[in-house]
C-alpha positions as CSV (number, residue, x, y, z in Angstrom):
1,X,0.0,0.0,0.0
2,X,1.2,3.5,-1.0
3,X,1.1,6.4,1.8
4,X,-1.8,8.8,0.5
5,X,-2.4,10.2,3.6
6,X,-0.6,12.4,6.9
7,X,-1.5,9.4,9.3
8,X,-0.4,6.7,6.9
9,X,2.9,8.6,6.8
10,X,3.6,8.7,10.8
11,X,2.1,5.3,11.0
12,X,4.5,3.8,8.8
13,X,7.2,6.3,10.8
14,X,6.4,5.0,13.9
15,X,6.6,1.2,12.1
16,X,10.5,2.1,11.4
17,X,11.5,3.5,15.1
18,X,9.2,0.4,16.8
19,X,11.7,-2.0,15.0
20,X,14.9,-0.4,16.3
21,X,16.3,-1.8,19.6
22,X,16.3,1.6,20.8
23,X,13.5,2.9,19.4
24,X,9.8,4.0,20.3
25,X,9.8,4.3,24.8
26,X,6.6,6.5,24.1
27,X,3.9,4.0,24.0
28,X,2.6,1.2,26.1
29,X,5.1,-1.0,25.9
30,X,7.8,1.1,27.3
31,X,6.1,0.5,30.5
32,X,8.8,-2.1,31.7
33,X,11.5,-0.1,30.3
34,X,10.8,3.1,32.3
35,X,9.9,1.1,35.6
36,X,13.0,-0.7,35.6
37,X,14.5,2.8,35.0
38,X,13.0,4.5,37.6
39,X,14.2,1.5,39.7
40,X,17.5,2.1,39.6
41,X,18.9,3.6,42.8
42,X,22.0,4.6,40.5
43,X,20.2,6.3,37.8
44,X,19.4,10.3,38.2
45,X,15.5,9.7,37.8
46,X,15.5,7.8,41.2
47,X,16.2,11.2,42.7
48,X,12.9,12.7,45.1
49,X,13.9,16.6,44.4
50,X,12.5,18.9,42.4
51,X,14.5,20.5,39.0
52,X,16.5,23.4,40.2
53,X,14.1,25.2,36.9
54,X,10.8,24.7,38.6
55,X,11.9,25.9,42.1
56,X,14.0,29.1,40.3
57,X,10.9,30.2,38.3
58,X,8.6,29.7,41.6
59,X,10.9,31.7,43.5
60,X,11.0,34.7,40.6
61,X,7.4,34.7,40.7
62,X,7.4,33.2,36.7
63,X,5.2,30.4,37.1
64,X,2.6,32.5,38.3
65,X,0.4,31.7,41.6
66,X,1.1,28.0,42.3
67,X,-1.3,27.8,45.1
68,X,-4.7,26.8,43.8
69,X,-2.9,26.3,40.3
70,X,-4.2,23.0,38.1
71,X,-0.5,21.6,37.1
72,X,-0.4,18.3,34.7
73,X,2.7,17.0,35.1
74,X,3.8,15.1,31.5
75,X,6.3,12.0,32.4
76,X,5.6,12.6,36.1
77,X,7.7,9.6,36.9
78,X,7.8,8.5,40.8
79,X,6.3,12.3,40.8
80,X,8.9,14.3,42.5
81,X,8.2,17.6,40.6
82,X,4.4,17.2,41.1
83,X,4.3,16.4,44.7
84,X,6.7,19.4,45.2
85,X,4.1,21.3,43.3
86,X,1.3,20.0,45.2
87,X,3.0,20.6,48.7
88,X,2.7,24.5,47.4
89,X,-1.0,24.6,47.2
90,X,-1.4,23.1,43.5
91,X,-3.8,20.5,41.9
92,X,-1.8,17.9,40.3
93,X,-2.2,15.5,37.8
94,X,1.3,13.3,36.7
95,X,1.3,10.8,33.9
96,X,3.5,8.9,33.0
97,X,4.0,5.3,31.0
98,X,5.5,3.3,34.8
99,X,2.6,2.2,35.6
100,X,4.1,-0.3,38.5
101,X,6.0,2.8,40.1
102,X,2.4,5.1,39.6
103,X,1.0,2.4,41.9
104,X,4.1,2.3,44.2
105,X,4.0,6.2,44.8
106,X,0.1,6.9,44.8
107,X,-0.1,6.2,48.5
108,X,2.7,8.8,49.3
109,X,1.5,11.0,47.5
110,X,0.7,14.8,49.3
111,X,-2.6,16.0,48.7
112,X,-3.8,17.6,45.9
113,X,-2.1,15.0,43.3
114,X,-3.1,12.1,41.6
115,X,-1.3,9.9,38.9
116,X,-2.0,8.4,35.9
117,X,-1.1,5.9,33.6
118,X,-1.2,7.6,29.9
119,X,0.3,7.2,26.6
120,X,-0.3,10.8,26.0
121,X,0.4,10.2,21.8
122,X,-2.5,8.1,21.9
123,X,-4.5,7.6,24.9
124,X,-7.2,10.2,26.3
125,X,-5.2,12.9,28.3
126,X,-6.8,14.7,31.7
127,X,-9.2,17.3,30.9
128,X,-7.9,20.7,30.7
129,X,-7.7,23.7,31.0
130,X,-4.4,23.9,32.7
131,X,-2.8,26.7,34.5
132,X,0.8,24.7,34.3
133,X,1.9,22.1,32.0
134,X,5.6,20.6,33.0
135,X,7.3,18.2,31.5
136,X,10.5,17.2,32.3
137,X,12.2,14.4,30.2
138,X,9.3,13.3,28.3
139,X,9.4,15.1,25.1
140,X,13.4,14.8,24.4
141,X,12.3,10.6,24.0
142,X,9.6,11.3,20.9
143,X,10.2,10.4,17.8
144,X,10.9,13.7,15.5
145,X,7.5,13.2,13.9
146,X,5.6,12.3,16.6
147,X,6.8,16.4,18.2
148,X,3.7,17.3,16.0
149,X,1.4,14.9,17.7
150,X,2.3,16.2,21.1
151,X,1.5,19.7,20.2
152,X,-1.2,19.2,18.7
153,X,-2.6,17.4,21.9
154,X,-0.9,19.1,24.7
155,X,-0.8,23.1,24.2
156,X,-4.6,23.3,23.7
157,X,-5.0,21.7,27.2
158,X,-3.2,25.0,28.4
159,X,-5.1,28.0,29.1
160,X,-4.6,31.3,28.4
161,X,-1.7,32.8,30.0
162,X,-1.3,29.5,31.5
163,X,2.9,28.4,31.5
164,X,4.4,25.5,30.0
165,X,7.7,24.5,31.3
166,X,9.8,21.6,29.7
167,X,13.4,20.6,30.7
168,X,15.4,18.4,28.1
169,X,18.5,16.8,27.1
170,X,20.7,19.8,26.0
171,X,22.6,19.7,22.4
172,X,25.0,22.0,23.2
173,X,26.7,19.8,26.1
174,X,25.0,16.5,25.1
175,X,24.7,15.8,20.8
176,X,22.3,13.8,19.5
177,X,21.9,12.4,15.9
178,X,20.1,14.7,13.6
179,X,16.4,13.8,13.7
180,X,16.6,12.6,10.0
181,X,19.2,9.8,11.0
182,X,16.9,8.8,13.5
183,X,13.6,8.8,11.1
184,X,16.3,7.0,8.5
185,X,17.4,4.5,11.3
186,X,14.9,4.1,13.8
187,X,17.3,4.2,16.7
188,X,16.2,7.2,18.9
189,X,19.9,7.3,20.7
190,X,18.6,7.4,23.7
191,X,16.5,10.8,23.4
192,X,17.4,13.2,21.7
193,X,19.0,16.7,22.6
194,X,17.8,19.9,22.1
195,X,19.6,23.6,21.8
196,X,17.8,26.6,23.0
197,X,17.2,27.5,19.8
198,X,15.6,24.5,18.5
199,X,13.0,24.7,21.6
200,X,12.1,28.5,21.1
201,X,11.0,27.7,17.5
202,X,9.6,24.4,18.1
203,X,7.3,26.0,20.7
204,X,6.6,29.2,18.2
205,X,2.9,29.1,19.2
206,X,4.1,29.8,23.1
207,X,5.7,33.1,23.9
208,X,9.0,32.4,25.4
209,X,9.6,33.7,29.2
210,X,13.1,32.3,29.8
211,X,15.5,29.2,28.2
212,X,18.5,28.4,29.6
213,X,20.8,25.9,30.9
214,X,19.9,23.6,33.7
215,X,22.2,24.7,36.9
216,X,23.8,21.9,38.9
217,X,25.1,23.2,41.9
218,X,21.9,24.6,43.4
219,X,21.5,22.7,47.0
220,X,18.1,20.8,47.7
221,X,17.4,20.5,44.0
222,X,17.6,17.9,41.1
223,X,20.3,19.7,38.0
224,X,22.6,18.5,35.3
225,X,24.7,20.3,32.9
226,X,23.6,17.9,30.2
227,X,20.2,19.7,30.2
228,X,18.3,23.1,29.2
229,X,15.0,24.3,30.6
230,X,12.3,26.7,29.0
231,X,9.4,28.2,30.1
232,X,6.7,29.7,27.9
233,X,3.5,31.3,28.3
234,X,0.4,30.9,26.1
């Protein structure tokens, strides 16, 4: 069968990065992949603090009133940036592929978040409108194509003047292959990076507040120098 349509083209996409070894973690059956991840004591993900981003923007006032805020927190994880939120005064909703580690963390969980296992290419996501939409780590692990999808879903769930806030791996201090090696190949790399640049035109329909490089030396919060941050405002 020829490709005639948009969706026959990113289905047969998606075809060529679901054969690669490394290729699709975005969809269902990632789920192991992430919870044995998230597992790891050695790994940076098992951390419980928050991005040094999210706590520097609350402190400079650019996330706007957090208490009373609706937050949906993409790629939540065990939930570390979201319960932070939630111990602020927000109302949280994480998703996130692990499902085994969403039922491990649910009962710890502060009030005022919940968690939810969502494919958020494909499943129903969590009504909107938000006031906050964070994602940190989740987008850098789509598949070049699939970036469309995730706008397409995501920013309409985000009101106006609400904030969206990513953090990702950062091409400047960590390369990745060019997304048409990966599209060619399949193999995602392990995510791929982003340069400040890339993530102010990629997110063209936001208005950018602030993109920078993650800070690592900032005490009581989770920062590498392999990552950039950006917040936007709709």
């Amino acid at each position: 069968m020829r490709i005639g349509t948009i969706d026959e083209l990113f289905e047969a996409l998606d075809r060529t990065i679901a054969e690669h070894e490394r290729g699709d973690r975005t969809s269902a059956a990632a789920a192991g992949f992430w919870e044995r991840l998230l597992r790891r004591e050695d790994h940076p993900l098992s951390t419980g603090l928050p991005d040094e981003p999210l706590t520097d923007w609350h402190e400079r006032d650019l996330l706007g009133d957090v208490d009373g805020a609706r937050v949906l927190d993409v790629g939540c994880g065990n939930g570390r940036n979201g319960r932070w939120l939630a111990e602020r005064g927000a109302d949280v909703v994480g998703v996130d592929l692990a499902t085994a580690v969403l039922d491990e963390v649910r009962p710890t969980l502060p009030n005022g978040m919940e968690v939810h296992a969502v494919d958020i290419l494909r499943d129903p996501l969590p009504a909107g409108p938000f006031d906050l939409i964070y994602d940190s780590g989740c987008f850098h692990h789509l598949a070049p194509h699939r970036r469309i999808t995730y706008l397409q879903r995501l920013v309409p769930l985000l009101r106006l003047g609400g904030r969206y806030a990513i953090v990702t791996f950062s091409q400047e201090r960590q390369p990745s292959p060019s997304d048409r090696d990966v599209l060619a190949t399949g193999d995602t790399a392990g995510g791929t990076a982003f340069t400040l640049d890339d993530l102010e035109r990629i997110f063209t329909a936001l208005r950018p507040l602030e993109l920078r490089a993650v800070r690592s030396d900032v005490s009581g919060t989770f920062g590498a120098d392999f990552l950039n941050a950006a917040l936007f405002r709709r």
